[in-house]
C-alpha positions as a Markdown table, in Angstrom:
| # | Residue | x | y | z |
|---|---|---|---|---|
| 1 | Unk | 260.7 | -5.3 | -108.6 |
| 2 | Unk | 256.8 | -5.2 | -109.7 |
| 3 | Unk | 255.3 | -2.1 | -109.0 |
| 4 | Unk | 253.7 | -0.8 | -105.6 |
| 5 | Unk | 250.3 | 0.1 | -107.3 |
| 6 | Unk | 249.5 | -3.7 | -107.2 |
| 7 | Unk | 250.2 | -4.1 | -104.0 |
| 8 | Unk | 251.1 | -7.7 | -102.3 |
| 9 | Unk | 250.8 | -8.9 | -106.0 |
| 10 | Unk | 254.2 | -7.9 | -106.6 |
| 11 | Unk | 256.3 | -10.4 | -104.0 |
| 12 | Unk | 253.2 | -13.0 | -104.3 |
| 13 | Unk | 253.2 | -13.4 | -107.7 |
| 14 | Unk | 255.8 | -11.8 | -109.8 |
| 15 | Unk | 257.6 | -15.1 | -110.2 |
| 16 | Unk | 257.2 | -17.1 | -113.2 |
| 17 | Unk | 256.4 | -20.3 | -110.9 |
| 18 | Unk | 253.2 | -18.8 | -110.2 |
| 19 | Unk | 252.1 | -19.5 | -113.7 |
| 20 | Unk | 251.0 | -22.6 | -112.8 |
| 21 | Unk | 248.5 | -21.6 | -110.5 |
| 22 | Unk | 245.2 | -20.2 | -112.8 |
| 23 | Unk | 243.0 | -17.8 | -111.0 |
| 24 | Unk | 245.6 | -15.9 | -109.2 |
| 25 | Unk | 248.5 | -15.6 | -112.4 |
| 26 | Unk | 245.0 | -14.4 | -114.7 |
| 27 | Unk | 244.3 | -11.5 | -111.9 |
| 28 | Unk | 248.1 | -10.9 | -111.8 |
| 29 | Unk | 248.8 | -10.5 | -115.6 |
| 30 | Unk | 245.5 | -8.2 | -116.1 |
| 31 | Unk | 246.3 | -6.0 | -113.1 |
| 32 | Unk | 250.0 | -5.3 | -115.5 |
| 33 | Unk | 247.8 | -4.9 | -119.1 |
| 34 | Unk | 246.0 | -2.7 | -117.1 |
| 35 | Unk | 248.7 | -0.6 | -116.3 |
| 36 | Unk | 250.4 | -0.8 | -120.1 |
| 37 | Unk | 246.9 | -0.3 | -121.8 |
| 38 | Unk | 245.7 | 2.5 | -120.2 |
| 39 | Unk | 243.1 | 3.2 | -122.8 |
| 40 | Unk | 242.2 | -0.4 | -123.4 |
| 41 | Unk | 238.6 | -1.8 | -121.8 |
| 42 | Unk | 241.2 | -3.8 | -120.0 |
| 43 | Unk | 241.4 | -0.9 | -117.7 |
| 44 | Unk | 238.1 | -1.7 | -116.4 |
| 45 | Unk | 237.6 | -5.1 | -116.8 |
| 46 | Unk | 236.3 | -7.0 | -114.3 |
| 47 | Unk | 236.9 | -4.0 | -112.0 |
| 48 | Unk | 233.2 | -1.7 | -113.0 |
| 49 | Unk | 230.2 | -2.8 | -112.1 |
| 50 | Unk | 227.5 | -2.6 | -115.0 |
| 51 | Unk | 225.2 | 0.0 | -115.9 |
| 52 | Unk | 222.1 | -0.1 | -113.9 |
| 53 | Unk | 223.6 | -2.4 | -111.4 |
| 54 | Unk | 224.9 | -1.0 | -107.8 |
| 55 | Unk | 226.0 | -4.4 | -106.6 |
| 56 | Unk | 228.9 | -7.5 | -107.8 |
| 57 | Unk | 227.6 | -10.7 | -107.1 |
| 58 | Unk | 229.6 | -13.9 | -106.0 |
| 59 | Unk | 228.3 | -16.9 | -107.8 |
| 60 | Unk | 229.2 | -20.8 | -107.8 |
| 61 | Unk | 228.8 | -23.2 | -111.3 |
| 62 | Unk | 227.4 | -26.0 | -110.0 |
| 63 | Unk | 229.3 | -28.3 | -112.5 |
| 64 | Unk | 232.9 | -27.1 | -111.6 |
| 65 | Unk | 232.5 | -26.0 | -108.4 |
| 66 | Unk | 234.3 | -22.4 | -109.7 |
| 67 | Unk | 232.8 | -19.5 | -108.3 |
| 68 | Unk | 232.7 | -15.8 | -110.5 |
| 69 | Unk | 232.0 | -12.4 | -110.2 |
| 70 | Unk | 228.6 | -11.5 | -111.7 |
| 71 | Unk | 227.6 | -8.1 | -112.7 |
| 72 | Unk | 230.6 | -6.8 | -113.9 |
| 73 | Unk | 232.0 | -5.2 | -117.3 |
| 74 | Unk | 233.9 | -7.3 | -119.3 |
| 75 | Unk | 236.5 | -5.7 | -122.2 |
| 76 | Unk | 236.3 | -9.6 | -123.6 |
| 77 | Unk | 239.6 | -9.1 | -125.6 |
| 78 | Unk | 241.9 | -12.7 | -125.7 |
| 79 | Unk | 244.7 | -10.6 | -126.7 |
| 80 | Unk | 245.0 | -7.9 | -123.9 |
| 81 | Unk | 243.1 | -9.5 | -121.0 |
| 82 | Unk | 244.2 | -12.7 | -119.5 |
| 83 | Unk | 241.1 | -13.4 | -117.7 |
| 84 | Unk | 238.8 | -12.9 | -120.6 |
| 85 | Unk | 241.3 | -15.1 | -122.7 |
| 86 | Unk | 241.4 | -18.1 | -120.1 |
| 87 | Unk | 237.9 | -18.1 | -120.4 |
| 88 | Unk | 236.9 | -17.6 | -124.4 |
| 89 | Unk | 239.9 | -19.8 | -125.5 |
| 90 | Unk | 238.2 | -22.7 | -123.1 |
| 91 | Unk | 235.2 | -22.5 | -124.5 |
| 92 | Unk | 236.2 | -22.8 | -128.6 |
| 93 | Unk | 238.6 | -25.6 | -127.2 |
| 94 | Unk | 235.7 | -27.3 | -125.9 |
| 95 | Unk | 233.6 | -26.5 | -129.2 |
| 96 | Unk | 236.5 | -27.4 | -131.8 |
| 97 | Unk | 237.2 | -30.7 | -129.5 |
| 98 | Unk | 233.3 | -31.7 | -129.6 |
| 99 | Unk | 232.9 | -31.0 | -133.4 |
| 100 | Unk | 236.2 | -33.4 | -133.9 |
| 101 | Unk | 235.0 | -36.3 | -131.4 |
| 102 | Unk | 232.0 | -36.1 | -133.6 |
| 103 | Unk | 233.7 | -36.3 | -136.9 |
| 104 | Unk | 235.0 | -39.5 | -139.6 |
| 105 | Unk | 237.3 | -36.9 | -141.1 |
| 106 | Unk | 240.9 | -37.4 | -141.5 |
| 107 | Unk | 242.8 | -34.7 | -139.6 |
| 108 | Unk | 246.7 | -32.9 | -140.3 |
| 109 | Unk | 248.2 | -30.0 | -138.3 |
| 110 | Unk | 249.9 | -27.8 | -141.2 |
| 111 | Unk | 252.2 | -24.6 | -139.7 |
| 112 | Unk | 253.1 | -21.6 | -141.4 |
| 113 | Unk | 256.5 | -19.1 | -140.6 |
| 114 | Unk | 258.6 | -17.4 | -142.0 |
| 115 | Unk | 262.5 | -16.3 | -141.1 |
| 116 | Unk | 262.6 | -12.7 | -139.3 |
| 117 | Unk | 264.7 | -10.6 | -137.6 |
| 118 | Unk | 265.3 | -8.5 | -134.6 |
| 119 | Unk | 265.3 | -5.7 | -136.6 |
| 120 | Unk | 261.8 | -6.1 | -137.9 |
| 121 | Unk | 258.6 | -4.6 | -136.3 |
| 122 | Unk | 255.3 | -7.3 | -135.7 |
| 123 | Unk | 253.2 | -5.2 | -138.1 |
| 124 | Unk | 255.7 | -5.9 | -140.4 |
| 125 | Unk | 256.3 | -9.5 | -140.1 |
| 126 | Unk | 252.3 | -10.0 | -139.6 |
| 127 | Unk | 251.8 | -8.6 | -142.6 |
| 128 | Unk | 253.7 | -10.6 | -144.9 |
| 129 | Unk | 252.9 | -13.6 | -143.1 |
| 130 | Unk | 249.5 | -13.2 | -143.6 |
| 131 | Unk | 249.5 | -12.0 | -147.1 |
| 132 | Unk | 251.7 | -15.5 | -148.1 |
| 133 | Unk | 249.0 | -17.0 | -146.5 |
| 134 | Unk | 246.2 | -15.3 | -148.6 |
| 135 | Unk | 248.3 | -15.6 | -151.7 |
| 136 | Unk | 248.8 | -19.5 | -151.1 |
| 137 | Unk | 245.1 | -20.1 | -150.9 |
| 138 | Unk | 244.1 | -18.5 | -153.8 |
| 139 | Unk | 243.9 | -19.1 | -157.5 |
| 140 | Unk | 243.2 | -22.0 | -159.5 |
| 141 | Unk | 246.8 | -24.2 | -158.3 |
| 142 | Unk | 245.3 | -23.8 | -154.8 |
| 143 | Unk | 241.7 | -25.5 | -155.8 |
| 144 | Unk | 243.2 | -28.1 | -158.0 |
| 145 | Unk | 245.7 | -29.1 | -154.8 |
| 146 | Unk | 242.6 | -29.5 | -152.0 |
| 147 | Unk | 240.7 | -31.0 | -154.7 |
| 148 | Unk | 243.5 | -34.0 | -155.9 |
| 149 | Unk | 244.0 | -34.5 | -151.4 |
| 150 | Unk | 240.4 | -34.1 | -150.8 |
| 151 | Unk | 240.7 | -31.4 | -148.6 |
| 152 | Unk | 237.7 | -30.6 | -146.8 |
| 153 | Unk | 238.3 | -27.7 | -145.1 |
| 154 | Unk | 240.1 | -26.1 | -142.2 |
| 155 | Unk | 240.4 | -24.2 | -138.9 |
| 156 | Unk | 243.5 | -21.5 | -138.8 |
| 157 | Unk | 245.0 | -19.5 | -136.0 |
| 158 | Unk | 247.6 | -17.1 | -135.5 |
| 159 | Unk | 250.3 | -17.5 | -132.9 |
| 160 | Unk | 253.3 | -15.2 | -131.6 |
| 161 | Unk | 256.6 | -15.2 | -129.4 |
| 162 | Unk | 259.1 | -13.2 | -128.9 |
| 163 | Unk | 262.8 | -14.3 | -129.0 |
| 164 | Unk | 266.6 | -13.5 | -129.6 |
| 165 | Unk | 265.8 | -13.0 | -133.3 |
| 166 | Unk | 262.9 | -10.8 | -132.3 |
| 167 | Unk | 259.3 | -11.7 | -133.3 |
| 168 | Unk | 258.4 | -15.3 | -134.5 |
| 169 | Unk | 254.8 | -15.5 | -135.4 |
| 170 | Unk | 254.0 | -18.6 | -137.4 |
| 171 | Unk | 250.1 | -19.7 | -138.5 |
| 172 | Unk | 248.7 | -23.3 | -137.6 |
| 173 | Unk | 246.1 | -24.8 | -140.1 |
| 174 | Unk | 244.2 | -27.7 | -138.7 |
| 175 | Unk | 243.1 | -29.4 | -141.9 |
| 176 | Unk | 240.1 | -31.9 | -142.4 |
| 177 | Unk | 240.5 | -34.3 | -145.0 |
| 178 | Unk | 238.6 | -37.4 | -146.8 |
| 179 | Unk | 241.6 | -39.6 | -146.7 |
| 180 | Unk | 245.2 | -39.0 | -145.1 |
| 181 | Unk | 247.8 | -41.3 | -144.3 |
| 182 | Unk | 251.9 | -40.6 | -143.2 |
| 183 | Unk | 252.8 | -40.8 | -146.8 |
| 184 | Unk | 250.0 | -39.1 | -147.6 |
| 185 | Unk | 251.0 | -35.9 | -145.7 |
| 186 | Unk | 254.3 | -36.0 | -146.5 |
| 187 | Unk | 253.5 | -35.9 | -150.3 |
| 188 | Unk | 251.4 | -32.9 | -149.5 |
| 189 | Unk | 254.0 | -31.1 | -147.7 |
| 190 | Unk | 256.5 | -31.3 | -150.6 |
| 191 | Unk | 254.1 | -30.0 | -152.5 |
| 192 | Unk | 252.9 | -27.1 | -150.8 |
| 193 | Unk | 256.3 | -26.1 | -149.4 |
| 194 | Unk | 257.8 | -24.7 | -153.3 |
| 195 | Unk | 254.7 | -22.9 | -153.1 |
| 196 | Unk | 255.1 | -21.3 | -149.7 |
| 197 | Unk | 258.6 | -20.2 | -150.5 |
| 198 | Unk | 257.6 | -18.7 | -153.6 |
| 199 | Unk | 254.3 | -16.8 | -152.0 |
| 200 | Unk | 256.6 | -15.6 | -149.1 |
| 201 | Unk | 258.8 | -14.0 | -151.6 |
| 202 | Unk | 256.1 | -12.5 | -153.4 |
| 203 | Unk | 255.1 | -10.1 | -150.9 |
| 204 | Unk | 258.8 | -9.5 | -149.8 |
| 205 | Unk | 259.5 | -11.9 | -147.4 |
| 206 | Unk | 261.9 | -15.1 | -147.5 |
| 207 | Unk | 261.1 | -18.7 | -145.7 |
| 208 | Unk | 263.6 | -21.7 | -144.7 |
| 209 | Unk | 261.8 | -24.6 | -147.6 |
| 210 | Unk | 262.5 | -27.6 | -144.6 |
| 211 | Unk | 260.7 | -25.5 | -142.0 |
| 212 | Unk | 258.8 | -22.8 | -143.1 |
| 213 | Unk | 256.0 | -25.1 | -143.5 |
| 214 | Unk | 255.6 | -28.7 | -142.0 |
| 215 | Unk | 252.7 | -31.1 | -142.5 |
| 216 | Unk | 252.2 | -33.4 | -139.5 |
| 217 | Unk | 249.6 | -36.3 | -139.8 |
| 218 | Unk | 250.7 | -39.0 | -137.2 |
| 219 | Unk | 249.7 | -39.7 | -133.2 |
| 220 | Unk | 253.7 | -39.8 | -132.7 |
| 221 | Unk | 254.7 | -36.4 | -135.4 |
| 222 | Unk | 252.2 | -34.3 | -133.7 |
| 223 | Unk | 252.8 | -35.8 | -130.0 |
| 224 | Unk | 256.4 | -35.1 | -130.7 |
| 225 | Unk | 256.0 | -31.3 | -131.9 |
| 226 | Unk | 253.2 | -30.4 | -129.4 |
| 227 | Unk | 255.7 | -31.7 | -127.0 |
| 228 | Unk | 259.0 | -29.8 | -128.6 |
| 229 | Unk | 257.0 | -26.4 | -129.4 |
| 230 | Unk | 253.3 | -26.5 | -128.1 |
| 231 | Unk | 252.1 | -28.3 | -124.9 |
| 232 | Unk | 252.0 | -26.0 | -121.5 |
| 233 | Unk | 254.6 | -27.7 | -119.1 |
| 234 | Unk | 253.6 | -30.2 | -116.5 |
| 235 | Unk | 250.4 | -30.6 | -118.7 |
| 236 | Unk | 250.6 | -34.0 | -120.6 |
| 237 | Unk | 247.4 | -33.4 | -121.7 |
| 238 | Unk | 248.0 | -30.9 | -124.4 |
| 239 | Unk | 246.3 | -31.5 | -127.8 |
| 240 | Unk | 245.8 | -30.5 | -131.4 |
| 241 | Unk | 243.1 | -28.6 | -130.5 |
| 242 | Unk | 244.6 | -26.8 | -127.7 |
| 243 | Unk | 247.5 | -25.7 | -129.4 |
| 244 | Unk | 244.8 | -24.2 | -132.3 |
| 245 | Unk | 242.7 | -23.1 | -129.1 |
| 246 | Unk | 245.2 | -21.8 | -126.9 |
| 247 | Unk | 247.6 | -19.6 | -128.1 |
| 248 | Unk | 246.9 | -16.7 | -126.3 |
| 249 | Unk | 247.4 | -18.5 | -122.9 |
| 250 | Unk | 249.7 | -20.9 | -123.3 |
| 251 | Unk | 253.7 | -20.8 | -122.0 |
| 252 | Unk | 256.7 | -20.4 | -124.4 |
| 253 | Unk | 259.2 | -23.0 | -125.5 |
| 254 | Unk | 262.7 | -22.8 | -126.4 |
| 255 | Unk | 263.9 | -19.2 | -125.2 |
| 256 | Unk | 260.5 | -17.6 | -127.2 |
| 257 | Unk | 258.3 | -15.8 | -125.1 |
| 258 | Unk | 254.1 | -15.4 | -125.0 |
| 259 | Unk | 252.9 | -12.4 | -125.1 |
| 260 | Unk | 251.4 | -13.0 | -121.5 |
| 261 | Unk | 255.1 | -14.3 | -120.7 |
| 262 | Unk | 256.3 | -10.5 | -121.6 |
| 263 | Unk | 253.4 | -9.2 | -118.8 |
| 264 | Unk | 255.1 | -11.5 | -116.1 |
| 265 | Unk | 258.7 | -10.4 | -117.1 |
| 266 | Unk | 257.4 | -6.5 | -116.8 |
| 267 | Unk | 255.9 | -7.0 | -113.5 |
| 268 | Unk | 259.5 | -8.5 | -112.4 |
| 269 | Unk | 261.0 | -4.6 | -113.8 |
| 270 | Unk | 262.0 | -5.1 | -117.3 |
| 271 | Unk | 260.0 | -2.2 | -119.1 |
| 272 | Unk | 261.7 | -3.5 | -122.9 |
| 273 | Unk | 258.9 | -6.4 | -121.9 |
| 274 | Unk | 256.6 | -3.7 | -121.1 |
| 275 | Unk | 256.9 | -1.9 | -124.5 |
| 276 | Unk | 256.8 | -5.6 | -126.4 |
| 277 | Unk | 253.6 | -6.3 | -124.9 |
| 278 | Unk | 252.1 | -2.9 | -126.1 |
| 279 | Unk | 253.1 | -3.3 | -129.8 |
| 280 | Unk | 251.7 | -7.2 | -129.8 |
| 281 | Unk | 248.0 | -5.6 | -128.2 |
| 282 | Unk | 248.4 | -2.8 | -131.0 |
| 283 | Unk | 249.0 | -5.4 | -133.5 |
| 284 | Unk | 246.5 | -8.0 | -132.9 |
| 285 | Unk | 243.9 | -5.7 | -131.8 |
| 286 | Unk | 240.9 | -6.0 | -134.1 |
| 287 | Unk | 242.1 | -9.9 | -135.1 |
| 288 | Unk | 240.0 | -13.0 | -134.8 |
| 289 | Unk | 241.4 | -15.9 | -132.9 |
| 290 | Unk | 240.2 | -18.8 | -135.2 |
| 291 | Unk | 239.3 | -18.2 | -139.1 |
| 292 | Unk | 237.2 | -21.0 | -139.9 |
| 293 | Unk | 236.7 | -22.0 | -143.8 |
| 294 | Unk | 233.5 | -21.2 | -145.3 |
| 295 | Unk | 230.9 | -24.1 | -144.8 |
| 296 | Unk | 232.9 | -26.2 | -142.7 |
| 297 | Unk | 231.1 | -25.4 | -139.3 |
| 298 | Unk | 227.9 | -26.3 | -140.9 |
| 299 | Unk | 229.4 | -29.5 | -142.5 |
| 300 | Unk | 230.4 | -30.9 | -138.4 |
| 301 | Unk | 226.9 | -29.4 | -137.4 |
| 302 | Unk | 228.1 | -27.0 | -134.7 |
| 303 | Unk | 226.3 | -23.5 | -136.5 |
| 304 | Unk | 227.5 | -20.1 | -136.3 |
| 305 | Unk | 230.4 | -19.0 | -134.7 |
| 306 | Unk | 229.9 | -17.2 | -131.5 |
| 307 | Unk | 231.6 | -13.6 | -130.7 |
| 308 | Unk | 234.3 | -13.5 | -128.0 |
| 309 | Unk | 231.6 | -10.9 | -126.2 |
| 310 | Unk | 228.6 | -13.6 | -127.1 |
| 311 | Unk | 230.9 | -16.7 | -125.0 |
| 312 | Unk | 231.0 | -14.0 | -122.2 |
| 313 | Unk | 227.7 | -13.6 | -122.3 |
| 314 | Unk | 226.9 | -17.4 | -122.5 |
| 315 | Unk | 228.8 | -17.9 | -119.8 |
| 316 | Unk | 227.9 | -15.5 | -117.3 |
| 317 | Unk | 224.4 | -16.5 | -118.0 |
| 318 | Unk | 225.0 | -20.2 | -117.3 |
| 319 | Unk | 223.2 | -21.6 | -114.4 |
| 320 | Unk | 224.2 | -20.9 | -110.7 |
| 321 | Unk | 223.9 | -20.5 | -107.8 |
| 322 | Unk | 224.5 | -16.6 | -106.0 |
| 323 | Unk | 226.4 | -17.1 | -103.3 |
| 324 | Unk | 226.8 | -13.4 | -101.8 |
| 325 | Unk | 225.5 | -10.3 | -103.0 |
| 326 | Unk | 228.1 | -7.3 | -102.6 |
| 327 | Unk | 227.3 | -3.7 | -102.2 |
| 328 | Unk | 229.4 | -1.1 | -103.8 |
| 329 | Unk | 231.7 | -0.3 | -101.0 |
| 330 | Unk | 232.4 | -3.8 | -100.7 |
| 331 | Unk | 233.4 | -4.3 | -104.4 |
| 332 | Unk | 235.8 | -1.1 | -103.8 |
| 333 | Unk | 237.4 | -2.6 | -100.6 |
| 334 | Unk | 238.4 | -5.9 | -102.7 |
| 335 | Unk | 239.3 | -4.1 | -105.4 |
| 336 | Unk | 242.2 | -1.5 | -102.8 |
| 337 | Unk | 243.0 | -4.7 | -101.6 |
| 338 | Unk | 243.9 | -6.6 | -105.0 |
| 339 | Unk | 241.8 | -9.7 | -103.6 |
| 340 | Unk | 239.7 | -10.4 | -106.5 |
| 341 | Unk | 241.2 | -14.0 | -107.1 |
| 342 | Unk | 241.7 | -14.7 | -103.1 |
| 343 | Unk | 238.2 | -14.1 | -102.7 |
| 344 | Unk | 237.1 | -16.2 | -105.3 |
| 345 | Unk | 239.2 | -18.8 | -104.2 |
| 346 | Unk | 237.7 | -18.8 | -100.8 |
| 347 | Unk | 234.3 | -18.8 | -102.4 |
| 348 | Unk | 235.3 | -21.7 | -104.6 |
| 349 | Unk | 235.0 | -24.0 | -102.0 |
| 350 | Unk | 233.4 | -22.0 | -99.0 |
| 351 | Unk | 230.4 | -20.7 | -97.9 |
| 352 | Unk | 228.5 | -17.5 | -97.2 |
| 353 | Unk | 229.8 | -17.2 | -93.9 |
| 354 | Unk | 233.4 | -17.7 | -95.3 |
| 355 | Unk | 233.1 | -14.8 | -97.8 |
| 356 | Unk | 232.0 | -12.2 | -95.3 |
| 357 | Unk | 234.7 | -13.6 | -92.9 |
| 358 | Unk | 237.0 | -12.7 | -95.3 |
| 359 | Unk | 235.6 | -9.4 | -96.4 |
| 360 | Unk | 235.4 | -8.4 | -93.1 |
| 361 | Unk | 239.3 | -9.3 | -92.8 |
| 362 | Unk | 240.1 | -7.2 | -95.3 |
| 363 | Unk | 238.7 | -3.8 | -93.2 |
C-alpha cells in the first residue's frame, strides 16, 4: 500500500489506470519524488509560496480553460518533477511541431542503443551511450557522410526504461535533410550502422548491428514503431515530435518501465522502484532534454532556445484571469489535505463561489 503521509492519494490514485487522468496522476507522482528526493527542489515545488509573496493565487488561461496556481516556487526539473515536466515538455512539443509545419525539409527519426545488462548501473550505460554518440559525430568520416545525404542538421534526446535486463536507455535523432526518400534512408542506415558498432566498442560497450541503430523515413515505418515502442496508449495522436518531446512523460511499452512508471509502482509498496527512481534523478540530473545542432534553430527561424525555468516563467506570465486570491492559511489547509489538483479541477470549470465552497469543505 502507498504511504499514509499522502493521505487519500494512496487508494485514489495508486493504480496505474489513473495515469490516464493528467492533473491528478502529475500531483500524485510529485507528492512520491517528494518523498524519494528529499533534498531535491521537488520537495517544495509547487508547495512554497515565493519570496515576498504571503498569498497563492488561483488563475484561469483563457485559451484552455485550465486553471493554475500562481505565486508559487517552482524546482522546474522534467526529470524529477512530473508537474514541471508535463508542462516544459508541452511547450518544446509545441515549438519543435511549429518549426516543422513551417519547414520544406525532408525529415528521418534515427535511434541509438546499445545491449545492457541487469548487472550494469545507468551511469554506466549513459556513459558509453553517450560517448558512441560523440565519437560517431566526430571526425572527418562523419562530415563527409552528412555532406554526401545532405544532412542539415538535427534535434536529439535522451530516453530511459527500465526492464528485465535492467536499464535500456537508447537516443532518438530527429534528422533534417535536403532530400530523403525510403531507399534513401535505408542506404543511410547501412551505412551508419558499421559505424555505430564500431564506436560502441570503442568506449567499451557492444551493440546488436540490425537494432542498435534504425533509420526510419516513411509515414507507415515511423507510424509503425511509434505505435510498437513510442505512442502513449489510448492516444492515436502520438507523433515524431512527441516521442522527441515527451520522454519524460510518456508510458512504457513492452514490459520497460518510465521512470515516472517506477514513482507509480513505489507508491503501490515496491521500494526496489523507489531506489530505481533515485539513481535515474541522480543520473540525469544536470542533463538537457533536447540538444539541438548548432545553427539549426536559426535556419527554421525559431531563435534561442529557452531554459526549462525561462518556459515556467513564460508561462506563468501568460495572460489570465485571477480567479481567487488565497491567504497563507488557506494554501496550508489544501496543502494537509493533498487537494491541490481537486481544487484546480473545480476551478477549471467553476467559479469563485465554487472555490471557496470547496475550501471551506475542506475545514
Amino acid at each position: 500500500m502507498a504511504r499514509d503521509s499522502l493521505g487519500k492519494y494512496n487508494t485514489k490514485l495508486a493504480s496505474r489506470s489513473v495515469r490516464f487522468h493528467a492533473l491528478f496522476t502529475t500531483y500524485y507522482l510529485q507528492a512520491l519524488a517528494r518523498e524519494l528526493l528529499p533534498e531535491e527542489r521537488v520537495k517544495i515545488c509547487m508547495r512554497a509560496i515565493k519570496f515576498g509573496r504571503s498569498t497563492v493565487d488561483i488563475v484561469r488561461i483563457p485559451d484552455t480553460r485550465k486553471a493554475r496556481y500562481k505565486g508559487l516556487i517552482r524546482c522546474t526539473s522534467i526529470w524529477n518533477c512530473p508537474v514541471c515536466a508535463s508542462q516544459i515538455t508541452e511547450h518544446r512539443r509545441i515549438e519543435l511541431s511549429k518549426a516543422l509545419a513551417k519547414s520544406t525539409y525532408k525529415v528521418a527519426l534515427i535511434t541509438y542503443t546499445i545491449r545492457h545488462n541487469y548487472s550494469q548501473s545507468l551511469v554506466e550505460i549513459l556513459g558509453v551511450l553517450k560517448t558512441a554518440y560523440d565519437r560517431m559525430k566526430s571526425g572527418r568520416a562523419s562530415v563527409e557522410l552528412r555532406e554526401d545525404f545532405g544532412w542539415i542538421g538535427s534535434i536529439r534526446s535522451l530516453e530511459i526504461t527500465h526492464g528485465s535486463n535492467g536499464w535500456h536507455p537508447h537516443m532518438h535523432e530527429l534528422v533534417l535533410f535536403d532530400e530523403m526518400d525510403t531507399d534513401i534512408a535505408r542506404k543511410l542506415e547501412i551505412e551508419m550502422q558499421d559505424r555505430w558498432v564500431i564506436r560502441v566498442q570503442q568506449v567499451g560497450g557492444s551493440a546488436n548491428r540490425a537494432n542498435g541503430l534504425t533509420v526510419l523515413y516513411s509515414e507507415k515505418d515511423i507510424s509503425d514503431y511509434l505505435e510498437k515502442w513510442g505512442r502513449l496508449p489510448k492516444q492515436s495522436s502520438w507523433t515524431i515530435v512527441h516521442e522527441l518531446t515527451k520522454q519524460p512523460v510518456k508510458v512504457g511499452r513492452r514490459g520497460g518501465r518510465t521512470p515516472y512508471e517506477l514513482l507509480i509502482d513505489y507508491g503501490g509498496g515496491d521500494k526496489q522502484s523507489g531506489a530505481l527512481f533515485v539513481e535515474y534523478a541522480s543520473a540525469f540530473k544536470g542533463s538537457s532534454q533536447l540538444q539541438w545542432s548548432r545553427g539549426l534553430r536559426d535556419l527554421l527561424g525559431i531563435g534561442k532556445e529557452q531554459s526549462d525555468s525561462g518556459v515556467i516563467e513564460e508561462e506563468d506570465s501568460a495572460d489570465h484571469t485571477v480567479l481567487a486570491r488565497l491567504e497563507r492559511q488557506d494554501w496550508v489547509l489544501i496543502l494537509n489535505s493533498n487537494k491541490q489538483a481537486e481544487l484546480l479541477n473545480v476551478a477549471g470549470s467553476g467559479s469563485e463561489s465554487d472555490i471557496w465552497e470547496f475550501i471551506e469543505g475542506l475545514r
